[in-house]
C-alpha positions in Angstrom: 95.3 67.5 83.6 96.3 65.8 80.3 100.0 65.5 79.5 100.9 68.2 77.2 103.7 69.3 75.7 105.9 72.3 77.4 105.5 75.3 75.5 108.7 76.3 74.6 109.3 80.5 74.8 110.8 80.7 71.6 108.2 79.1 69.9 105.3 80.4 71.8 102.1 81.7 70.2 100.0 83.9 71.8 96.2 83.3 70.4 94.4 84.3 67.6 92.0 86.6 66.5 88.5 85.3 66.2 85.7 87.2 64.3 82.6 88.3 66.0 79.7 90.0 65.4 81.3 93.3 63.9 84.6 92.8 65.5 87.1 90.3 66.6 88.1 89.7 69.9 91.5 88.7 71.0 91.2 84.2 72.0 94.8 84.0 74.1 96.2 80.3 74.4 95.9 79.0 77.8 99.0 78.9 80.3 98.7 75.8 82.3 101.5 74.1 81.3 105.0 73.7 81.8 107.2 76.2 80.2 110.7 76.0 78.6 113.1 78.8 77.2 116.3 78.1 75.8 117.6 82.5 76.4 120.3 82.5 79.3 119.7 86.0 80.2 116.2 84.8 81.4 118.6 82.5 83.7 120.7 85.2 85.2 117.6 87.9 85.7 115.5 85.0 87.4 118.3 84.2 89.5 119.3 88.4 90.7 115.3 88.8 90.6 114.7 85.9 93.2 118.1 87.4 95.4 116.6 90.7 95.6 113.3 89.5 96.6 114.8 87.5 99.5 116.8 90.4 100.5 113.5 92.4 100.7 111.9 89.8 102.4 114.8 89.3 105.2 114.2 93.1 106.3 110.7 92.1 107.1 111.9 89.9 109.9 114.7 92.8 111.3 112.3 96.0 111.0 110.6 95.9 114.5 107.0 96.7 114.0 107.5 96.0 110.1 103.2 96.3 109.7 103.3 99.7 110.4 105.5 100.5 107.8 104.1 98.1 105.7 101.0 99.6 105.9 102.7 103.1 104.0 103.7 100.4 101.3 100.4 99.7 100.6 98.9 103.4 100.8 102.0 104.0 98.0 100.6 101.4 96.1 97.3 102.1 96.4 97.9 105.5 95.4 100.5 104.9 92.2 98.4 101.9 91.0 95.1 104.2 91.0 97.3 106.9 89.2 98.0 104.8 86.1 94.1 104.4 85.9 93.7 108.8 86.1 93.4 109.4 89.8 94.9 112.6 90.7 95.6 111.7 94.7 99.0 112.9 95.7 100.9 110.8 98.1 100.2 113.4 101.1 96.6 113.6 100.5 96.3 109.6 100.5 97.6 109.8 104.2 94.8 112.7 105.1 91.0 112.3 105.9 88.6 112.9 103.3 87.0 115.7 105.5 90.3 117.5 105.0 90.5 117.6 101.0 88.5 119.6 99.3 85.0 117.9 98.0 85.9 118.0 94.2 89.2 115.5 95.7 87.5 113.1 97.3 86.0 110.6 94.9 89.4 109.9 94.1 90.7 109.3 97.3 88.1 107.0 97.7 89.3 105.4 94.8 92.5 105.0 96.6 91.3 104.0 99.7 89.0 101.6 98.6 92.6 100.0 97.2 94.0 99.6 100.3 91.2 98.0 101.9 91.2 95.5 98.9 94.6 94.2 99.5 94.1 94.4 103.6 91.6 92.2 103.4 93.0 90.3 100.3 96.4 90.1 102.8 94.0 88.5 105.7 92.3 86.1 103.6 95.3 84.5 102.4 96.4 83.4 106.0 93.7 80.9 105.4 92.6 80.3 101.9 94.9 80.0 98.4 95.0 83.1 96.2 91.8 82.0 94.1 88.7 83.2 91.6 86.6 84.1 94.6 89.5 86.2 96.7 90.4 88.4 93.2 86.4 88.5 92.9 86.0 89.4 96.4 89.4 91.8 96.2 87.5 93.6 93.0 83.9 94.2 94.5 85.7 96.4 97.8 87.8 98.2 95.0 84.8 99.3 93.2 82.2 100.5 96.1 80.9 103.2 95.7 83.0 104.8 92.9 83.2 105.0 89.4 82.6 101.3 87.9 80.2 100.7 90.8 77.6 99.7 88.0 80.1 97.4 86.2 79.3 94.4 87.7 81.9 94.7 91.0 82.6 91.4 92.3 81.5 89.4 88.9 83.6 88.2 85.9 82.0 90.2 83.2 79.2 89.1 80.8 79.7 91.4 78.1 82.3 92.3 76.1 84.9 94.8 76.8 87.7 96.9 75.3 91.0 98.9 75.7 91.4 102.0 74.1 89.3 103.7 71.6 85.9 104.6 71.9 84.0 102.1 70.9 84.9 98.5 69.8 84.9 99.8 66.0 88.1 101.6 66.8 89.9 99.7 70.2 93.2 99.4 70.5 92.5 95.7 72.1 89.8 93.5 72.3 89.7 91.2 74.9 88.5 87.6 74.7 84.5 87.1 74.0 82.7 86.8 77.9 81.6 82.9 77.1 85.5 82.8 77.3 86.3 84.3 80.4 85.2 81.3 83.0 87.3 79.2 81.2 90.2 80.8 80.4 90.4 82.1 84.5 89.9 78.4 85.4 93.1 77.7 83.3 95.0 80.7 84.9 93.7 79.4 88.9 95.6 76.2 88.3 98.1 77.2 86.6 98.9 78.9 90.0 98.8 75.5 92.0 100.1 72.9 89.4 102.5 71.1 91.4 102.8 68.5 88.3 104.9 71.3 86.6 108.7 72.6 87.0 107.8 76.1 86.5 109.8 78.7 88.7 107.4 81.2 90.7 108.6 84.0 89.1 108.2 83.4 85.5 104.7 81.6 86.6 103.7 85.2 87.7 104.8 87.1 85.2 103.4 84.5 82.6 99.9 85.2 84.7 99.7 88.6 84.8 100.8 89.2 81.5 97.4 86.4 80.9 95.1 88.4 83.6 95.4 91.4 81.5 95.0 89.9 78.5 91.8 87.9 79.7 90.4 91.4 81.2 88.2 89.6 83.0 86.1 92.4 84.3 84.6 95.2 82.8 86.3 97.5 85.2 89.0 97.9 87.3 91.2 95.1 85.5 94.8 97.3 85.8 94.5 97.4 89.6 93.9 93.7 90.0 95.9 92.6 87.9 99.1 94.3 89.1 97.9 93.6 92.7 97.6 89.4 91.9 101.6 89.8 91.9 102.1 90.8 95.7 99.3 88.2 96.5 100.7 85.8 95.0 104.2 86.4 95.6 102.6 86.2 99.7 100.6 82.9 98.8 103.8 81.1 97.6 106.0 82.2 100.9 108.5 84.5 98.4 107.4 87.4 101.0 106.2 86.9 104.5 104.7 90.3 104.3 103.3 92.1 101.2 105.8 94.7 100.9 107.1 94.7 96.7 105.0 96.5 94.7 105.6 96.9 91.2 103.1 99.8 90.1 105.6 102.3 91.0 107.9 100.9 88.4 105.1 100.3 85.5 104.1 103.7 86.3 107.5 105.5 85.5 107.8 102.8 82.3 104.3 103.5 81.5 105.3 102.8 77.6 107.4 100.3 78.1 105.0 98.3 80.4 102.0 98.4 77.8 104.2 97.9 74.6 106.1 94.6 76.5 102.3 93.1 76.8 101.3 94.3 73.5 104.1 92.3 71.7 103.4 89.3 73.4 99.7 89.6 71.4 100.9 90.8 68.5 104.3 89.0 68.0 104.4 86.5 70.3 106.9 88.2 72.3 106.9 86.3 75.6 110.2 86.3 76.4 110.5 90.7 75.9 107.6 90.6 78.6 109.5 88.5 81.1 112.4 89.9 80.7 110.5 93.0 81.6 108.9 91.7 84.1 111.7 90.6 86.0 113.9 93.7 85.8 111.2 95.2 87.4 111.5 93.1 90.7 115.1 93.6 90.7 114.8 97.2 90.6 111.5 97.3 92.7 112.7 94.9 95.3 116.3 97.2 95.1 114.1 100.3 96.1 112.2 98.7 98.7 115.3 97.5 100.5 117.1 101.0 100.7 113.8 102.3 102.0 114.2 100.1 105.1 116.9 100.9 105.5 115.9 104.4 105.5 113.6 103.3 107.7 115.4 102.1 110.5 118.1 105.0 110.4 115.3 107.6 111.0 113.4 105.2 113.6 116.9 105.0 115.7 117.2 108.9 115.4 113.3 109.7 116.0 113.9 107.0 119.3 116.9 109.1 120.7 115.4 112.3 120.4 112.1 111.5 121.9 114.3 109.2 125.0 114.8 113.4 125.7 111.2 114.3 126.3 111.3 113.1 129.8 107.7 112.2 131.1 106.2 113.3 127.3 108.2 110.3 126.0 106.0 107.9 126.2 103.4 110.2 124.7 105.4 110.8 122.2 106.4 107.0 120.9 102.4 105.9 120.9 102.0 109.1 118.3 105.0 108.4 116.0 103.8 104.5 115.9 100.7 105.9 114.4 102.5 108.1 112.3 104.9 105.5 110.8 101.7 103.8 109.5 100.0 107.1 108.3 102.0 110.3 109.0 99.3 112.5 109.5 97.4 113.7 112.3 95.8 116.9 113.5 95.6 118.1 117.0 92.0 117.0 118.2 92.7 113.0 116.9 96.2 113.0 118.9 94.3 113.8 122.0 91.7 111.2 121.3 94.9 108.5 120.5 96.8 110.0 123.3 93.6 110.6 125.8 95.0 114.2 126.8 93.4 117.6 126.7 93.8 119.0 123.2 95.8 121.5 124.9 98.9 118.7 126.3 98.2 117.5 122.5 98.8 120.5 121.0 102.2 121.2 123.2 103.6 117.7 122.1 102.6 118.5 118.5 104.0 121.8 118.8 107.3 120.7 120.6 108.0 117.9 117.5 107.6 120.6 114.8 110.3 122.8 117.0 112.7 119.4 117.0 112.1 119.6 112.9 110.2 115.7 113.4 106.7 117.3 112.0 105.3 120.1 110.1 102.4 121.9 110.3 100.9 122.5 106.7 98.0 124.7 107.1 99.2 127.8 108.5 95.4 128.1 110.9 95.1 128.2 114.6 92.4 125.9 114.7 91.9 122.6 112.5 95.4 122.3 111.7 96.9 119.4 110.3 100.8 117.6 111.2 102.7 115.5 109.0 105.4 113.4 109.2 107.1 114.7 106.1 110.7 113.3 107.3 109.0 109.7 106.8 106.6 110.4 104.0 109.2 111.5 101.3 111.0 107.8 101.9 107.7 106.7 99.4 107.8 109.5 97.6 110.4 109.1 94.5 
């Protein structure tokens, strides 16, 4: 890379607008440099943001059986990330089967679903390749199968141009860089990641790339949900968490404003150092939430243990059933026996027996088909 000079926050500038057929698209200034500010309140939230995170992380070593829990993290995030983009799913029906919703529900749990397989097999990938092009292109093409967007190209940086808002380019509220851009701009962002010739903290090169990931909207769908999920991967790629357990939808979901206006200002008045300030208060506050829900966690797991230590030779039953309900808490009678390989009626008896010790509830009210959850555990996602 040729030596350049460091961009300096204060005097950043964001792009410029270049005319196009009957429009003009938005041409952002490439990242891959180093990066200066001269603000000390960048210093101090950098420095709490980057505590909290390694306070997060440390529970991931103490929380026995941490990917099962983990694994309700990513259904949360799954779920609040495909929210912002107008999926109705509620936190309890992301934890059923689609058999048990009701038809006109399933196409966005789908939506949700197809989410958490993304970042499972995003999560996997990394153990042996660096966050990358292909894994975001790889990530995008399981989001989008078989849902809405399925025609957009899933899989494939776009080749036409998009927008945000408005109806039609005439009247958008953004218009992202022209496609002959995109390849090259992306290549910019990719080693910006891994520039070791650079003194540029992990943090603020995050939040300095997804702020640039959604500005690129480098696909013609689904850009929201892989660009808010590049920040767990990366923050995993860089060994800042061993597992992916900080999440920051839930935050830019409840700021919802405040999230798009902090990356509108950085276009429009070259803002950057609003956005990162932003960006970082959310991982303090995220990262904050994430640790009490561990703890949370391991309180109820030590109560859950002592009660079922009392169910004599349905113990042991009982612990292989909760350790599938810590990772999706809920279950109906005819899969316990299948998991548990009892008679539906010695599933049924457990199942009954933990709804009489107030550890599950049964929601449907029938005699047959009826479904158990783990509502104790499922309200620590649910704000």
């Amino acid at each position: 890379m040729p030596n350049q000079e460091p961009i300096k926050f204060e005097e950043f500038s964001s792009g410029q607008w270049a005319q196009q057929y009957q429009y003009k698209s938005f041409e952002p200034t490439k990242i891959n440099r180093e990066w200066l500010w001269q603000d000390p309140v960048i210093n101090t939230l950098l420095e709490k943001a980057s505590r909290s995170l390694a306070e997060l992380d440390a529970f991931t070593l103490i929380v026995p059986d941490v990917d099962l829990f983990i694994q309700m993290h990513i259904t949360k995030e799954a779920n609040t990330s495909s929210r912002i983009e107008g999926t109705q799913t509620q936190m309890d029906e992301a934890v059923m089967e689609a058999s048990q919703l009701s038809p006109e529900k399933r196409d966005d749990w789908t939506e949700v679903h197809n989410y958490m397989q993304a970042i499972n097999e995003a999560i996997v990938e990394l153990e042996r390749l660096p966050l990358s092009n292909r894994l975001l292109k790889h990530t995008h093409e399981i989001l989008m199968q078989g849902v809405r967007g399925e025609n957009k190209s899933p899989g494939d940086f776009r080749t036409s141009q998009n927008w945000i808002g408005g109806s039609s380019l005439k009247d958008a509220a953004f218009v992202p860089p022209h496609h002959d851009q995109v390849l090259d701009l992306m290549s910019d962002l990719e080693q910006f990641w891994h520039n070791e010739e650079i003194n540029v903290p992990e943090l603020i090169r995050i939040a300095l790339s997804h702020y640039q990931f959604e500005t690129i909207h480098p696909f013609l769908d689904g850009n929201g949900r892989i660009g808010r999920l590049l920040i767990t991967l990366y923050l995993v790629n860089k060994g800042l968490l061993r597992k992916p357990s900080l999440y920051l939808s839930d935050f830019f979901e409840r700021n919802r404003n405040s999230y798009y206006d902090a990356l509108t200002k950085v276009r429009e008045s070259n803002d950057i150092i609003h956005w990162v300030k932003f960006f970082l208060s959310a991982v303090i506050e995220t990262a904050g939430k994430g640790k009490e829900t561990f703890q949370s966690i391991l309180a109820l797991r030590q109560e859950m243990d002592t009660l079922i230590f009392g169910y004599g030779k349905r113990a042991e039953n009982a612990q292989v059933l909760l350790k599938r309900l810590y990772s999706r808490p809920s279950i109906s009678a005819n899969d316990a026996a299948e998991l548990l390989g009892i008679s539906h009626q010695a599933a049924s008896a457990l199942l009954n027996k933990m709804v009489e010790d107030n550890v599950l509830d049964e929601v449907t009210g029938y005699q047959r088909n009826r479904i158990f959850f783990f509502n104790r555990y499922l309200t620590l996602f649910i704000d």
